[in-house]
N, C-alpha and C positions, 0 to 999 in steps of 0.2 A: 820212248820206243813204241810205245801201246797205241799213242797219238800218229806218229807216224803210220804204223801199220795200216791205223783203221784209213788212211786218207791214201796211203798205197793202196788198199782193197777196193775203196770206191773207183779208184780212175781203173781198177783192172774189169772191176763189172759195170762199167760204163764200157771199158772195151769188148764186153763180152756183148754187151745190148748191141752194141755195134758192130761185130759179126768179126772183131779184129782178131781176137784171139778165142780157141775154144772154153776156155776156164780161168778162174780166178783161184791161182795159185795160194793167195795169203789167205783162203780158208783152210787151209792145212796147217795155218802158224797159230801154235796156241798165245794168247797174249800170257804178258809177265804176269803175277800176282802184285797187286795195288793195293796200299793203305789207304781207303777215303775220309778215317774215322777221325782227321783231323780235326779236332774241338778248340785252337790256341784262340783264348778270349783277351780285353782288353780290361787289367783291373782299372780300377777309378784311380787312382793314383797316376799309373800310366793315362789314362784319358786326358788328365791337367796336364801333365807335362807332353802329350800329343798337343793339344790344343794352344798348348802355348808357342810352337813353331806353327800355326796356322795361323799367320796373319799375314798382311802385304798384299803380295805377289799371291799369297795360298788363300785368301780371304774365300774364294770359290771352294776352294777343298775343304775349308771350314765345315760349311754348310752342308756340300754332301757327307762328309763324316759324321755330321748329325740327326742326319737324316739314318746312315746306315746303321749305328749304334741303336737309336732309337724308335727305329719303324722297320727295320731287317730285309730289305730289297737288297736284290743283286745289283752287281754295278752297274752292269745290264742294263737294267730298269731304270734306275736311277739316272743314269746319261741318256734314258730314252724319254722320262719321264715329260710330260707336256704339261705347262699351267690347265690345261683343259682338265684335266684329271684329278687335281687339287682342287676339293671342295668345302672355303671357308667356313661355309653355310653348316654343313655337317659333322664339319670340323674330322675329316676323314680327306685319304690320299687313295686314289684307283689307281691299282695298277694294270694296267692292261699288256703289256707287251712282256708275257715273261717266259721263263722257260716251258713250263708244265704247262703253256698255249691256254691257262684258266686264270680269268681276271681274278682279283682279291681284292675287298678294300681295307684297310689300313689303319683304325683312328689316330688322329694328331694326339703326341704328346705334347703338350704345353712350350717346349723346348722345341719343337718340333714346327710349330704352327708360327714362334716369334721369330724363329730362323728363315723362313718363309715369305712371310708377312713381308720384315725385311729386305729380302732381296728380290722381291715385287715390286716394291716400291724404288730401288734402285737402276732393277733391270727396263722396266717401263714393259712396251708393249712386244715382246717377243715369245715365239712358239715354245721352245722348249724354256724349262727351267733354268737349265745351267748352259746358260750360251756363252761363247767366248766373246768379248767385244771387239778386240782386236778382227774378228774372223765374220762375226756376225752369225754364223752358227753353231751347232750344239757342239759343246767337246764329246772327243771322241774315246781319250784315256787321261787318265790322271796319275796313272803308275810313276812318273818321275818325280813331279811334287809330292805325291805321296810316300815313296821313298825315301826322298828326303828329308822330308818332317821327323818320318821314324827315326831315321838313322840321326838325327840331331837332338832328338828328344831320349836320345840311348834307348828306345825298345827295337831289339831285337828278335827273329825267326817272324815277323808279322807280315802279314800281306791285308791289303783292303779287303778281303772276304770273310778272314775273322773276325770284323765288324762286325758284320752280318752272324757267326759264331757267339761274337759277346751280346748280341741280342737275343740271341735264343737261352746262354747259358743263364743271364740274366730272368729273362723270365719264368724258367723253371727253378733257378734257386728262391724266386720269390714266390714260389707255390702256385706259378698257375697251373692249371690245367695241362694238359700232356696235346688233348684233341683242339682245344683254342691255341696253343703253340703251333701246331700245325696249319691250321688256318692261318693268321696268321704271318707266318714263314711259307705258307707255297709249295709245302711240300707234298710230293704224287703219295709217298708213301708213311705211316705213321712209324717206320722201322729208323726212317732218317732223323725223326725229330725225334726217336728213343735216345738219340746220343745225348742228347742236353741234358735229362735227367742227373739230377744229381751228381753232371759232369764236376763241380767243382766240391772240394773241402767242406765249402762254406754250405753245401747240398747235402750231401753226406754226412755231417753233424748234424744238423737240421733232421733228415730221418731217423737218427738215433734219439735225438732227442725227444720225437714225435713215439717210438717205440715204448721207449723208457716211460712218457705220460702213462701211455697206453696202459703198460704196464700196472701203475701205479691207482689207473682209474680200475682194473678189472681187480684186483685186490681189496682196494678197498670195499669194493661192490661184492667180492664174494666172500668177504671176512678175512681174508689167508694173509698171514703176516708177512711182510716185505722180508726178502732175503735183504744182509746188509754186505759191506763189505768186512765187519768184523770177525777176526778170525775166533773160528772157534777152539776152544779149548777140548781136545780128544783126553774122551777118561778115564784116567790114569787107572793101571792097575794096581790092586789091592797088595798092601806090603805082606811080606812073609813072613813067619813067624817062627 
């Protein structure tokens, strides 16, 4: 409905620029309240059984799921993406066409760069990446193959953007940086990429455990005896006589 509204507001101040109407009524509609804080990542268990309905017919969708899991572009991008912007030599991906309109470059992960390599050598000489051959040019969605895979591979609530989620989630469970996440990921603000943070279990043990050290280093450093988990014995009062 939020979607609608805002696309009903532009055509009414377009009619407003154009002398058709006095006012743009839907500034007076407050939009709904929106969850954006969707974090659903792809565990590695689900990734093999994803990857194992990527073949055939999905061989293409292969590659971009590889690309998304492990270099964190919108779809966007990635169906925009040009061999011009992959650079071997660097071993680094440009992206230039993205939302937040500010290039980023990307290093290749290993997986990243043989997936690539690849499908360069198959595609031969074409502009974009991922072109269709049948069509001879770029695809423009992959939402049905990619549907599909899911829904055969049994993972469930998933959309191709939580890709781009399990990249992020991933890299802050493995302790990067918060501000190189950002980079990164592309993102305008560093409030968007707070959501990764120790989005998962595997994150949130990992800072306890990091406390607990801590803990255990300023102790021994200050002399003061580790509390245990041993209970202690409360003592007893003295018998009567």
């Amino acid at each position: 409905m939020n979607r609608e509204l805002a696309i009903l507001s532009g055509v009414f101040t377009m009619a407003v620029d154009y002398e058709e109407v006095a006012q743009n009524p839907c500034r007076k509609v407050e939009s709904l309240p929106e969850n954006n804080q969707r974090t659903r990542h792809l565990s590695f268990e689900e990734e093999g059984r994803l990857f194992a309905q990527l073949k055939g017919d999905r061989e293409h969708v292969r590659t971009l799921v590889t690309l998304a899991i492990y270099s964190g572009p919108r779809r966007g991008e990635l169906l925009k993406l040009r061999w011009s912007n992959v650079d071997f030599d660097l071993n680094a991906i440009n992206f230039t066409e993205t939302k937040t309109n500010k290039d980023r470059s990307v290093p290749m992960e290993p997986i990243v760069q043989e997936a690539l390599l690849e499908l360069r050598d198959e595609a031969g000489e074409t502009e974009f990446v991922f072109t269709n051959p049948d069509t001879g040019t770029r695809y423009t969605d992959i939402k049905k193959s990619f549907s599909a895979a899911c829904r055969e591979a049994g993972i469930t609530n998933f959309t191709f953007h939580d890709l781009r989620h399990t990249f992020g989630t991933r890299l802050a469970d493995a302790g990067v940086d918060v501000v190189k996440i950002k980079e990164l990921m592309g993102h305008a603000s560093i409030v968007t990429t707070m959501r990764y943070i120790h989005a998962t279990d595997q994150g949130k043990r990992g800072a306890i455990t990091v406390l607990s050290e801590y803990r255990q280093q300023r102790s021994r450093k200050d002399g003061h005896k580790l509390v245990t988990n041993e209970k202690r014995q409360a003592p007893q009062p003295a018998a009567s006589h």
